[in-house]
C-alpha positions as CSV (number, residue, x, y, z in Angstrom):
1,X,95.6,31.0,148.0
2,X,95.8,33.7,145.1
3,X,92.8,34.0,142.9
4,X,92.7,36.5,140.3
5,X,90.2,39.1,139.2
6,X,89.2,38.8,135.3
7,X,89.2,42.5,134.0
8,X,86.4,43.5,131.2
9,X,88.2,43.9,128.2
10,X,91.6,42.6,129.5
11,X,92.7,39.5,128.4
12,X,95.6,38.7,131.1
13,X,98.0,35.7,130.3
14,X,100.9,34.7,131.4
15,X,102.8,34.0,128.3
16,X,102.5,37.8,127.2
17,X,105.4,39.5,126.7
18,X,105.7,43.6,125.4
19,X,106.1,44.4,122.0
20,X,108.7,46.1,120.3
21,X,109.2,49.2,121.5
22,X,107.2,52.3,119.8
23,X,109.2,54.5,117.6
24,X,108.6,57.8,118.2
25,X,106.5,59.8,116.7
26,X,106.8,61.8,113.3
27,X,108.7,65.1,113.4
28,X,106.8,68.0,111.5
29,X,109.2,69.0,108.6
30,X,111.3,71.9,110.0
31,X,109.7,75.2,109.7
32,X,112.0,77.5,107.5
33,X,112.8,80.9,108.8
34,X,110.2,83.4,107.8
35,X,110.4,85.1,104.8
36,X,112.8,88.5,105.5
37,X,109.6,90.8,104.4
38,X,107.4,89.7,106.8
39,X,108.9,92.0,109.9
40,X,108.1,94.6,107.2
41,X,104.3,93.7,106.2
42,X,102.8,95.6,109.2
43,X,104.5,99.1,109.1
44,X,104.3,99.1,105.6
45,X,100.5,98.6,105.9
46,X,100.2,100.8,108.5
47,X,101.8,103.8,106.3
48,X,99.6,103.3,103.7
49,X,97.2,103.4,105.8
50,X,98.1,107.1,107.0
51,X,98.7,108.0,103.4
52,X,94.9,107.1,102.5
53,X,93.7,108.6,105.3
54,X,95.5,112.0,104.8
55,X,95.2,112.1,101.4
56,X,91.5,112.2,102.1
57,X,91.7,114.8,105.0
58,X,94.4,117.2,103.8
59,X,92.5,119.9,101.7
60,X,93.1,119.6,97.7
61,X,94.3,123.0,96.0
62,X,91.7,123.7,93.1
63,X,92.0,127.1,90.9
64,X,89.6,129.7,90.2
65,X,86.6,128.6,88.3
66,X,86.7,130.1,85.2
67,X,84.3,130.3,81.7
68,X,86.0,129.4,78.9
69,X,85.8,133.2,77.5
70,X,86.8,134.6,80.7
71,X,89.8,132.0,80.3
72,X,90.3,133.3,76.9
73,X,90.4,137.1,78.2
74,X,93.1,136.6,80.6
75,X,95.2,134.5,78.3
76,X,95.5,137.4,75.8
77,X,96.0,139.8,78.6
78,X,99.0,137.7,79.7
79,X,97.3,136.7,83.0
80,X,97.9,133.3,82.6
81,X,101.1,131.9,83.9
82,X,100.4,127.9,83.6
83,X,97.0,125.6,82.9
84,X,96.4,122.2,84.4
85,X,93.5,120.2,83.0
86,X,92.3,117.6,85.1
């Protein structure tokens, strides 16, 4: 004799039959190729970088201090080759 065994949450007939069979999933739409400046982004970053940073470290050429008649004194002695104001 065959008995059967009543699952919970099954529902077991005879008459069942499968259902269509499932389509497959979505694709994701195809990734595009990256953009052709991304293999750039990083060493471009990384050399301003170095440019900040020695800009900062490298020592900045600055001129005598000079008063304004002392300025004027070399001037008319022909001292005085260039002036930059900054």
């Amino acid at each position: 004799m065959i008995t059967s065994v009543r699952l919970p949450g099954r529902c077991l007939t005879r008459s069942a039959k499968p259902g269509p069979p499932r389509e497959p999933p979505p694709k994701p739409p195809s990734a595009s190729q990256a953009p052709s400046w991304r293999p750039w982004l990083i060493p471009v970053a990384i050399m301003i970088t170095l440019l900040v940073v020695l800009g900062r470290i490298a020592p900045s050429r600055q001129g005598a201090s000079l008063s304004y008649s002392e300025f004027l004194g070399k001037v008319g002695a022909g001292q005085v080759k260039t002036v930059v104001v900054p």
